[in-house]
TORKE-714139 format. One line per field, with one value per residue: x negated, z negated, y of N, C-alpha, C, CB in turn; residue number from 1. Coordinates in Angstrom, 1 decimal, m for minus. Glycine has a CB too. Layout:
N
n.u: (X, ...)
n.w: (Z, ...)
n.v: (Y, ...)
ca.u: (X, ...)
ca.w: (Z, ...)
ca.v: (Y, ...)
c.u: (X, ...)
c.w: (Z, ...)
c.v: (Y, ...)
cb.u: (X, ...)
cb.w: (Z, ...)
cb.v: (Y, ...)
num: (NUM, ...)
***
This chain:
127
n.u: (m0.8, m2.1, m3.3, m6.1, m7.4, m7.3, m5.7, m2.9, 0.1, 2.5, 4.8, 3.8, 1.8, 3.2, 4.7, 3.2, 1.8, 4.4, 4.2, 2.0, 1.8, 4.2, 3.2, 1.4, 3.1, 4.8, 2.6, 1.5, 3.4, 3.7, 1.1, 1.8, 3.5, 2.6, 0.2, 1.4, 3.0, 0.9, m0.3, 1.3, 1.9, m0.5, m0.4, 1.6, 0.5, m1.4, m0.1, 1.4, m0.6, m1.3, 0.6, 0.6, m2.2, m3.7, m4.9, m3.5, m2.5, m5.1, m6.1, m7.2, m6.1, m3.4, m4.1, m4.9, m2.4, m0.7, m1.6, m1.4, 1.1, 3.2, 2.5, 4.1, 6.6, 7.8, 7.3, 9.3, 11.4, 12.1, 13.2, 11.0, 10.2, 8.5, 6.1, 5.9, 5.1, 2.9, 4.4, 3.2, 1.5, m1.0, 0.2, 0.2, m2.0, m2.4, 0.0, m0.3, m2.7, m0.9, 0.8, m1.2, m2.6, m0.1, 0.0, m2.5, m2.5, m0.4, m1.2, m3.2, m2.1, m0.4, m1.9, m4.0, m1.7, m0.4, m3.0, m3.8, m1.2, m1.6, m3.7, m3.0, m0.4, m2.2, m3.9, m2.1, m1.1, m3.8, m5.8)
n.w: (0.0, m0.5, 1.4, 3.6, 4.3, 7.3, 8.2, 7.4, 8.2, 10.5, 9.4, 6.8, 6.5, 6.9, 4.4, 2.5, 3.1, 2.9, 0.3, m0.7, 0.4, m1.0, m3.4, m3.4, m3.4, m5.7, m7.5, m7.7, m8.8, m11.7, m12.6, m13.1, m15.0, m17.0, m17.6, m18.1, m20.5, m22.3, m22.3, m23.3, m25.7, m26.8, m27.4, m28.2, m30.5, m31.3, m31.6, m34.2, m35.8, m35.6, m36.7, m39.3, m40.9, m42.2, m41.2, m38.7, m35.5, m32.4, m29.5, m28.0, m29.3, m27.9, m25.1, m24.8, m25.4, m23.2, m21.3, m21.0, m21.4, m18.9, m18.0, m19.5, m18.8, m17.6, m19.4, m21.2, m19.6, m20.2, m22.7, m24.6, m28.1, m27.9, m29.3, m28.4, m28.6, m30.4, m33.5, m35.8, m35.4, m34.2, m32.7, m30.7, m28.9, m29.3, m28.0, m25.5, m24.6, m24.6, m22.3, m19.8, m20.1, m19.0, m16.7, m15.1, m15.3, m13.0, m11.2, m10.4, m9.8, m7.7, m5.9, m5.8, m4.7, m2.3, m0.6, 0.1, 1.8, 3.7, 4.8, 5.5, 7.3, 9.4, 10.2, 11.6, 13.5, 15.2, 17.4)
n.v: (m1.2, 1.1, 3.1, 4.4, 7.4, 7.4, 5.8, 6.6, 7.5, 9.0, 10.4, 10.3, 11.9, 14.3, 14.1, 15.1, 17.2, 19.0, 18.3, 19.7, 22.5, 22.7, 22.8, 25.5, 27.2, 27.3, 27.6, 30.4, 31.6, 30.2, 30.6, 33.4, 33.9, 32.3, 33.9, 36.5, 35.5, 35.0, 37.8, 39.1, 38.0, 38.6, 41.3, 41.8, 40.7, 42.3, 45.6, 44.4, 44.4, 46.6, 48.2, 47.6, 48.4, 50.6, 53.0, 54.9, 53.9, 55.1, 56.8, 54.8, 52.5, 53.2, 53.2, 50.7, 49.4, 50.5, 49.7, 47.5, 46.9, 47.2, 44.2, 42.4, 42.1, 39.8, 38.0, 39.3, 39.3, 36.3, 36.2, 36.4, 38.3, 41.1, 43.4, 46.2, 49.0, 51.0, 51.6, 53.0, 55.1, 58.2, 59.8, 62.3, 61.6, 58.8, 58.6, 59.9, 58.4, 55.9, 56.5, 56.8, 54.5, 53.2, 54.1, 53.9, 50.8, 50.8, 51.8, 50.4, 47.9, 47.9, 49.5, 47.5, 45.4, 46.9, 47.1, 44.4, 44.0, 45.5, 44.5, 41.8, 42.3, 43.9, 41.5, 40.1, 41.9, 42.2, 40.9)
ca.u: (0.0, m3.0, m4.2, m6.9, m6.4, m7.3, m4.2, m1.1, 1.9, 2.9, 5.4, 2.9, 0.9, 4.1, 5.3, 1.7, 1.8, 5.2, 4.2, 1.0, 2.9, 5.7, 2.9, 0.9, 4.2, 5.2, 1.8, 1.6, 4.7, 3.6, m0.1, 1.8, 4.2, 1.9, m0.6, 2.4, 2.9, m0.4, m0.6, 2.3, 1.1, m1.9, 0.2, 2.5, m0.2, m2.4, 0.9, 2.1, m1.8, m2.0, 1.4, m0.2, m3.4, m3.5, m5.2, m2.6, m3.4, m5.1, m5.7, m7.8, m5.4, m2.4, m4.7, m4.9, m1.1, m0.2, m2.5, m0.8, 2.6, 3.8, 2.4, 4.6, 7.8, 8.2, 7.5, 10.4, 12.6, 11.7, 13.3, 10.1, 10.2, 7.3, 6.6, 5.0, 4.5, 2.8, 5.3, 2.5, 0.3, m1.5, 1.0, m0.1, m3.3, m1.8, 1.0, m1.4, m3.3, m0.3, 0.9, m2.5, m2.2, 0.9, m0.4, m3.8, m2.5, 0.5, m1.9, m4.3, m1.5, 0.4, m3.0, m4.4, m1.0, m0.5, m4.7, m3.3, 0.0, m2.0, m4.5, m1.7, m0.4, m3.3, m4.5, m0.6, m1.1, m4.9, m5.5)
ca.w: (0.0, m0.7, 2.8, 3.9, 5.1, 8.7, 8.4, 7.1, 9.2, 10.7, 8.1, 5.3, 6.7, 7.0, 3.0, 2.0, 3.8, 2.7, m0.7, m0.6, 0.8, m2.0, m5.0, m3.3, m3.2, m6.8, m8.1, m8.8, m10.0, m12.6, m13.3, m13.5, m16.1, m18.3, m17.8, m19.3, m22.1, m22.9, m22.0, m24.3, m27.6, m27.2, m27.2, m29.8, m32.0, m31.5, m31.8, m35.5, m36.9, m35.6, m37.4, m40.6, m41.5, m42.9, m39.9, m37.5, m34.2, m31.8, m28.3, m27.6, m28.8, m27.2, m23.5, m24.2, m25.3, m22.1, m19.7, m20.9, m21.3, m17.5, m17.7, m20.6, m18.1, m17.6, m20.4, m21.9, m19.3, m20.2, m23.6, m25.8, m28.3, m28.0, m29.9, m26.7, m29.1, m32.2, m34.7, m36.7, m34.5, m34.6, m32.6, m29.0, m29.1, m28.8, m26.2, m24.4, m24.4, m23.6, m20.7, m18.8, m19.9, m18.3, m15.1, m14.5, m14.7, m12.0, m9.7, m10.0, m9.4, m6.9, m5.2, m4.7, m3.5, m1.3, m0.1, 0.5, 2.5, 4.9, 5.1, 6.1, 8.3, 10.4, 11.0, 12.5, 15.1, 15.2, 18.0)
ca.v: (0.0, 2.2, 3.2, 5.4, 8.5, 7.4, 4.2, 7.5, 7.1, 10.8, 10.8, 9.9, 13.5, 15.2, 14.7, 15.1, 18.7, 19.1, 18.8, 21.0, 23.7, 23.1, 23.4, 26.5, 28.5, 27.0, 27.5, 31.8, 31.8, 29.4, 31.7, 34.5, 33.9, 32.2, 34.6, 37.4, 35.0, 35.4, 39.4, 39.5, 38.0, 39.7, 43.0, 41.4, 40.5, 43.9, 46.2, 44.2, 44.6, 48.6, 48.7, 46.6, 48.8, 51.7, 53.7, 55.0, 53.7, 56.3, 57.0, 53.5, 51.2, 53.4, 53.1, 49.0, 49.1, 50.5, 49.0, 45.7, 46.2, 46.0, 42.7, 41.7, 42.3, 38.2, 37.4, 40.0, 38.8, 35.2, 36.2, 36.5, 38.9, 41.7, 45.0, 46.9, 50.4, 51.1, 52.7, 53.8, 55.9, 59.4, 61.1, 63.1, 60.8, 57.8, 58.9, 59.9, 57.1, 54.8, 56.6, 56.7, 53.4, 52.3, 54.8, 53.2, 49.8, 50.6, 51.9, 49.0, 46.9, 48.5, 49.6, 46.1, 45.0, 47.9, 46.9, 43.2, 44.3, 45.8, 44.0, 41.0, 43.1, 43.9, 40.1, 39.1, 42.5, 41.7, 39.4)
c.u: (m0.9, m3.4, m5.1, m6.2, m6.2, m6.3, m3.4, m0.9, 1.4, 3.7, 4.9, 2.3, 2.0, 4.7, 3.9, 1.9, 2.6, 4.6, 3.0, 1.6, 3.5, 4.4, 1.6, 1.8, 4.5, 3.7, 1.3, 2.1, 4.0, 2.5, 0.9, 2.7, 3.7, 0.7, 0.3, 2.6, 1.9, m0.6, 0.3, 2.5, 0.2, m1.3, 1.1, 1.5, m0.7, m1.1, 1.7, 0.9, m1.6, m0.7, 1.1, m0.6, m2.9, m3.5, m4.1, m3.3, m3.3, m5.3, m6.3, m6.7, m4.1, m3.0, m4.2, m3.1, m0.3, m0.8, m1.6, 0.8, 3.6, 3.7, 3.3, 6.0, 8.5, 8.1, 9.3, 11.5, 13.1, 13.0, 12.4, 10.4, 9.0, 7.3, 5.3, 4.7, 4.3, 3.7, 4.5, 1.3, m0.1, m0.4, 0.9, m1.0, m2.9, m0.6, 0.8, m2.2, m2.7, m0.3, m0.3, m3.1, m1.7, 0.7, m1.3, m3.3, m1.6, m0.5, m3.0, m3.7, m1.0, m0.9, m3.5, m3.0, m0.4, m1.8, m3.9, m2.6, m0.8, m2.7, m4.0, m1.1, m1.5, m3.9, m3.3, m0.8, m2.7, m5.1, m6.7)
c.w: (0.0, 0.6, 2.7, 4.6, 6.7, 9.2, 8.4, 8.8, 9.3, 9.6, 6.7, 5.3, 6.0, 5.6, 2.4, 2.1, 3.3, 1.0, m1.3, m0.6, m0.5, m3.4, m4.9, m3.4, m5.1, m8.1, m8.9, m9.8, m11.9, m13.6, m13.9, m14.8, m17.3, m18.4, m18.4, m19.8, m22.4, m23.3, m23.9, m25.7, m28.0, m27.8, m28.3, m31.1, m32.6, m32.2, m33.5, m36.0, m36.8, m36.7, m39.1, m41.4, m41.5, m42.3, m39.0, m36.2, m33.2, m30.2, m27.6, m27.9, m28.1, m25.5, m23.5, m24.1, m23.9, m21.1, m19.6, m21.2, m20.1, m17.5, m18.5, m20.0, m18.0, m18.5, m21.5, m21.3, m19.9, m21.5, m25.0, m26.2, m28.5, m28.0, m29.0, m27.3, m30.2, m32.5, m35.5, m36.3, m34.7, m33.8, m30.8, m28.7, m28.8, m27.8, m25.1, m23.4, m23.5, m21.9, m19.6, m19.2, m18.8, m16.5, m14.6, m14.1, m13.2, m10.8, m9.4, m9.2, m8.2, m5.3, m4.4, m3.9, m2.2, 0.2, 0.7, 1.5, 3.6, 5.4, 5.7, 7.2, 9.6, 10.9, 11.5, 13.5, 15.8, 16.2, 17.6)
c.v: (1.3, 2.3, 4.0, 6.1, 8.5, 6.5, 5.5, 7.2, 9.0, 10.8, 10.9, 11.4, 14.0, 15.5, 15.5, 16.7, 19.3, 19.6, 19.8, 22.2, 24.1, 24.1, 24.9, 27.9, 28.5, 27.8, 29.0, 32.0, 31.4, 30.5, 32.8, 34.6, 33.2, 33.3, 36.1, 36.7, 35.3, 36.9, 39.7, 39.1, 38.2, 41.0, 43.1, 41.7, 41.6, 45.4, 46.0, 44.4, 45.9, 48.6, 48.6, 47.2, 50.0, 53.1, 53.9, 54.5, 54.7, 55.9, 55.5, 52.6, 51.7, 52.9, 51.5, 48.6, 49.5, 49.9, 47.3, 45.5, 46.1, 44.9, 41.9, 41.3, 40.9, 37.5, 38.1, 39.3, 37.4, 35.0, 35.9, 38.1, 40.2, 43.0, 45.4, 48.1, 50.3, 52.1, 53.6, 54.0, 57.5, 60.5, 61.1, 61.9, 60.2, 57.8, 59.3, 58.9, 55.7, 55.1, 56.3, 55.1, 52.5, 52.9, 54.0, 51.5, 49.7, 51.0, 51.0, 48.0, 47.3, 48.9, 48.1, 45.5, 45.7, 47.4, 45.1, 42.9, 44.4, 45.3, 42.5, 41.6, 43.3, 42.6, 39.6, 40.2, 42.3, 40.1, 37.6)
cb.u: (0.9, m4.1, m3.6, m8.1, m6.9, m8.7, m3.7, m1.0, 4.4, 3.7, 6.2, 1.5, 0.5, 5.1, 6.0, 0.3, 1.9, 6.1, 4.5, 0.1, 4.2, 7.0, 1.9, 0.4, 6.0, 5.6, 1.0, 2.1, 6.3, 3.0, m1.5, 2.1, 5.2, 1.4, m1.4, 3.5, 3.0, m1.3, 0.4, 3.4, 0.9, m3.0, 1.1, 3.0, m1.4, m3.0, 1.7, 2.8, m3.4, m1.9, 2.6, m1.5, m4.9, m4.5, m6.3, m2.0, m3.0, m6.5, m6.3, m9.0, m5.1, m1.9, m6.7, m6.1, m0.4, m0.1, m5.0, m1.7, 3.5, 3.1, 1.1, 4.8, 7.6, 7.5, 5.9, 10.4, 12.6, 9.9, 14.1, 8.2, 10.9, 6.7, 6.5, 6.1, 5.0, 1.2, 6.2, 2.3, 0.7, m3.1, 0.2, m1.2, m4.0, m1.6, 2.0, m2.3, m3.3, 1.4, 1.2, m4.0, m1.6, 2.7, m1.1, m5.3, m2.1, 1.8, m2.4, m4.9, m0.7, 1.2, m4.0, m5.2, m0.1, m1.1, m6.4, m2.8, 1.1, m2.3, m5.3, m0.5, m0.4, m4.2, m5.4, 1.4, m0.5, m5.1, m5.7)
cb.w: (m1.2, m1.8, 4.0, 4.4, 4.8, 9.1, 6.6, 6.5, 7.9, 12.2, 7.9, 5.2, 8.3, 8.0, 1.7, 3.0, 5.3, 3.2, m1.4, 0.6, 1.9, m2.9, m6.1, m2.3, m1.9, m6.7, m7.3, m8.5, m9.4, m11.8, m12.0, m12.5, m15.8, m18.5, m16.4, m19.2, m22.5, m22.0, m20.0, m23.8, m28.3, m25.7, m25.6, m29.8, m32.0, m29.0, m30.8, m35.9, m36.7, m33.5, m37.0, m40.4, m40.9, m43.8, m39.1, m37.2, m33.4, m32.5, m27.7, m28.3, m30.1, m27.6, m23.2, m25.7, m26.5, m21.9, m20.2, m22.5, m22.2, m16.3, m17.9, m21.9, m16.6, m16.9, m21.1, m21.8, m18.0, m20.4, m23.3, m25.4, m28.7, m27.2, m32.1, m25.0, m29.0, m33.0, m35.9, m37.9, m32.8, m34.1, m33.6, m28.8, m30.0, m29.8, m26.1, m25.0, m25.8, m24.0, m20.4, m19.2, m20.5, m19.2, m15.1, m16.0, m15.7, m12.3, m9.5, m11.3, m10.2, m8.0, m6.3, m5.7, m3.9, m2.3, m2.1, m0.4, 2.0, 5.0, 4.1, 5.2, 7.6, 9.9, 10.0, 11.6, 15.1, 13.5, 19.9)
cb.v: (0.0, 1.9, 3.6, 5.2, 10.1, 7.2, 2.5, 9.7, 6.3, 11.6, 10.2, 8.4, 14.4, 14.9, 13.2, 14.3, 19.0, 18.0, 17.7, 20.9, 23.1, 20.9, 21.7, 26.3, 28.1, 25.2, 26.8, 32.8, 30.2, 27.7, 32.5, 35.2, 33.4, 30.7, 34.6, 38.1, 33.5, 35.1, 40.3, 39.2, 37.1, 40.3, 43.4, 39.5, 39.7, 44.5, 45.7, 42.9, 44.0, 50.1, 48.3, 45.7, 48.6, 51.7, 52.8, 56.6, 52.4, 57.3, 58.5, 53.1, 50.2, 55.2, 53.4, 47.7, 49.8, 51.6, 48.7, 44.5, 46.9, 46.1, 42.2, 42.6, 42.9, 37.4, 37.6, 41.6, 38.8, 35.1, 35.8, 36.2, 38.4, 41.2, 45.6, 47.3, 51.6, 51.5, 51.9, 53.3, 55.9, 59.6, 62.8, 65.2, 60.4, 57.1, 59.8, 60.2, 56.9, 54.5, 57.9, 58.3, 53.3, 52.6, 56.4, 53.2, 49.0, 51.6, 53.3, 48.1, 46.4, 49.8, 50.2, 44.7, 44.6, 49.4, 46.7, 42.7, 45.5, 46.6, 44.2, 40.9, 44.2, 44.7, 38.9, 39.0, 44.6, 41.7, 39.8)
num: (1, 2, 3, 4, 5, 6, 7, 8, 9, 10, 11, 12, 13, 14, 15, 16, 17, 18, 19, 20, 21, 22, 23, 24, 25, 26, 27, 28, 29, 30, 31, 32, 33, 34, 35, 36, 37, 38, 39, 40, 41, 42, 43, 44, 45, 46, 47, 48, 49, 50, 51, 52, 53, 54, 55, 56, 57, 58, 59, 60, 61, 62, 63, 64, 65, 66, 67, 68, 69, 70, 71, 72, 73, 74, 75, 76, 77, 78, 79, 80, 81, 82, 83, 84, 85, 86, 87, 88, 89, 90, 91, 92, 93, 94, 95, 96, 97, 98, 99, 100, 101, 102, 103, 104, 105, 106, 107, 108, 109, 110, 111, 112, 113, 114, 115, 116, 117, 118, 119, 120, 121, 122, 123, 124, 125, 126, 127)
***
């Protein structure tokens, strides 16, 4: 029953290919939502200690809190629960901080898939 690959049937290719196909389409998905679980109990964890200590949290950990809470989006939808702002921060400083946070990461992201688009694009009119 075991053949080599030079014995497959065309149909033996054709699931083979079939299922390649299936687990390259299946397979982001998969990164990306555990890779926001992850993002998002980092952000969880970091967010319940700044609230913890004594120290308000300033403009550094507002930058990392924003840089990482887009990514948390799948996981939120997911239904995890995750505190995305410190309550007990310095104020301007840390709102600062987030936004150019939550800015820098949208244009990283948005940038390389913008960079990607086109770059798709141009090898389908590209002869």
């Amino acid at each position: 029953m075991n053949a080599s690959p030079a014995e497959w049937s065309g149909e033996m290719v054709a699931r083979r290919g079939a299922l390649a196909r299936g687990w390259r389409r299946v397979r982001p998905l998969l990164f990306l939502i555990a890779g926001s679980w992850l993002i998002a109990s980092l952000l969880d964890y970091s967010a319940r200690t700044a609230s913890a200590h004594e120290a308000p949290a300033g403009f550094s950990m507002g930058l990392l809190h924003g840089a990482c809470m887009p990514a948390t989006w799948p996981a939120l939808a997911l239904g995890k629960e995750v505190v995305i702002y410190a309550v007990k921060n310095e104020g301007r400083s840390y709102d600062l901080g987030y936004t150019l946070g939550v800015n820098l990461c949208g244009a990283l992201f948005f940038g390389m898939w913008f960079w990607r688009w086109q770059k798709w694009r141009q090898s389908r009119t590209s002869p």
